[in-house]
C-alpha positions in Angstrom: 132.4 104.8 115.8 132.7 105.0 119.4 136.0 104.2 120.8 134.7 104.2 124.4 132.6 101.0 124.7 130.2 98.7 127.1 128.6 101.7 128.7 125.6 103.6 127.5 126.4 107.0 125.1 124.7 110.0 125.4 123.2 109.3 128.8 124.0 110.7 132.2 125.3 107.3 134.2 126.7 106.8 136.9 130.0 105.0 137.0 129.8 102.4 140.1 126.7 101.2 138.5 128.1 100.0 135.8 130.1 96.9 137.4 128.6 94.8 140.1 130.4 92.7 143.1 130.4 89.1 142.9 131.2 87.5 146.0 135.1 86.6 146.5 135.7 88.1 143.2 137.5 91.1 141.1 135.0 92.0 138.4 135.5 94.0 135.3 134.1 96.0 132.9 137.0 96.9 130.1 135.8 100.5 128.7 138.5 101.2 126.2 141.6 99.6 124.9 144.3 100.6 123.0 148.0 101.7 122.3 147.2 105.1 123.9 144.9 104.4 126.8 143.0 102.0 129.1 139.7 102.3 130.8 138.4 99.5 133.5 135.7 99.4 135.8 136.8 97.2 138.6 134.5 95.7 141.4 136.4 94.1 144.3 134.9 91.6 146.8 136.5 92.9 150.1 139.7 91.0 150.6 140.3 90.2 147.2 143.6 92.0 145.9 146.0 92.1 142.6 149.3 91.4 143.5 152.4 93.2 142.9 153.3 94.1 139.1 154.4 97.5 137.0 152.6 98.7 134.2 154.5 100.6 130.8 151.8 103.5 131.5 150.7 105.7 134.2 147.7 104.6 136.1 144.9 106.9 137.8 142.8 104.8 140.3 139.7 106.4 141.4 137.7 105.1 143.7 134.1 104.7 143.3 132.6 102.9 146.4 134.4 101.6 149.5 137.7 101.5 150.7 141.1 100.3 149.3 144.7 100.2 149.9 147.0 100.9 147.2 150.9 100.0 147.5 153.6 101.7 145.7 157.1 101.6 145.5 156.4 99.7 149.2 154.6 102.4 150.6 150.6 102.1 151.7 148.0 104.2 150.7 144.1 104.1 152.0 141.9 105.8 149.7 137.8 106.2 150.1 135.5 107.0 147.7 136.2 109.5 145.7 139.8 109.8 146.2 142.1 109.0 143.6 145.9 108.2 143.4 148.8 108.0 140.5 150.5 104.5 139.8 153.8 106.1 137.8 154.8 103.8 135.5 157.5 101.5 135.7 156.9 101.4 139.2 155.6 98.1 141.4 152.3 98.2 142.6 148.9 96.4 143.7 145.2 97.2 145.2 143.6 95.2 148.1 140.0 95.6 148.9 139.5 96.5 152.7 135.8 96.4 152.4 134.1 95.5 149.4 135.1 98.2 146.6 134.7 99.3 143.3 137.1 101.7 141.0 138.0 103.6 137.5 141.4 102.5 136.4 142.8 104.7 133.5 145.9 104.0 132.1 147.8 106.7 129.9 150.7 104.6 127.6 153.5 106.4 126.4 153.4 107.8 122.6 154.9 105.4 120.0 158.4 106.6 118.8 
């Protein structure tokens, strides 16, 4: 059983091939999904954005291709490819595409008491 899914096993890939833009849209690719952890692939037509919101888990952005700026708490970050940030949980935040970009969002959920 594989519990990481929609991408190829056992083959060297590479990650911002694996979601394509689509002109003035947010595409995704949902890797894994559970209580513990989430893995998306996001493609971002520039402009396009996900407004503010707070998540239970922490959340790793990595950016793949492009540029993006990344609000937390109120405070801007620009990120390039390959830089990543952390999203703490419980704390507001959203992504805007400056130029057309695509990136790994892992979540980490807290364990189940």
């Amino acid at each position: 059983m594989n519990y990481i899914k929609n991408i190829t096993a056992e083959k060297a890939l590479v990650l911002e091939d694996q979601v394509n833009y689509s002109e003035g849209q947010i595409v995704s690719r949902t890797l894994a999904q559970n209580k513990a952890v989430s893995l998306t692939l996001f493609a971002f037509w520039q402009g396009e954005e996900i407004s503010t919101h707070e998540s239970t888990g922490d959340a790793l952005i990595t950016i793949l291709d492009g540029e993006a700026e990344i609000t937390i708490d109120g405070k801007i970050h620009t990120l390039k490819k390959g830089e990543s940030i952390l999203m703490p949980a419980d704390i507001p935040h959203a992504v805007k595409a400056i130029t057309n970009q695509k990136m790994m969002l892992t979540v980490v959920f807290p364990a189940e008491i």
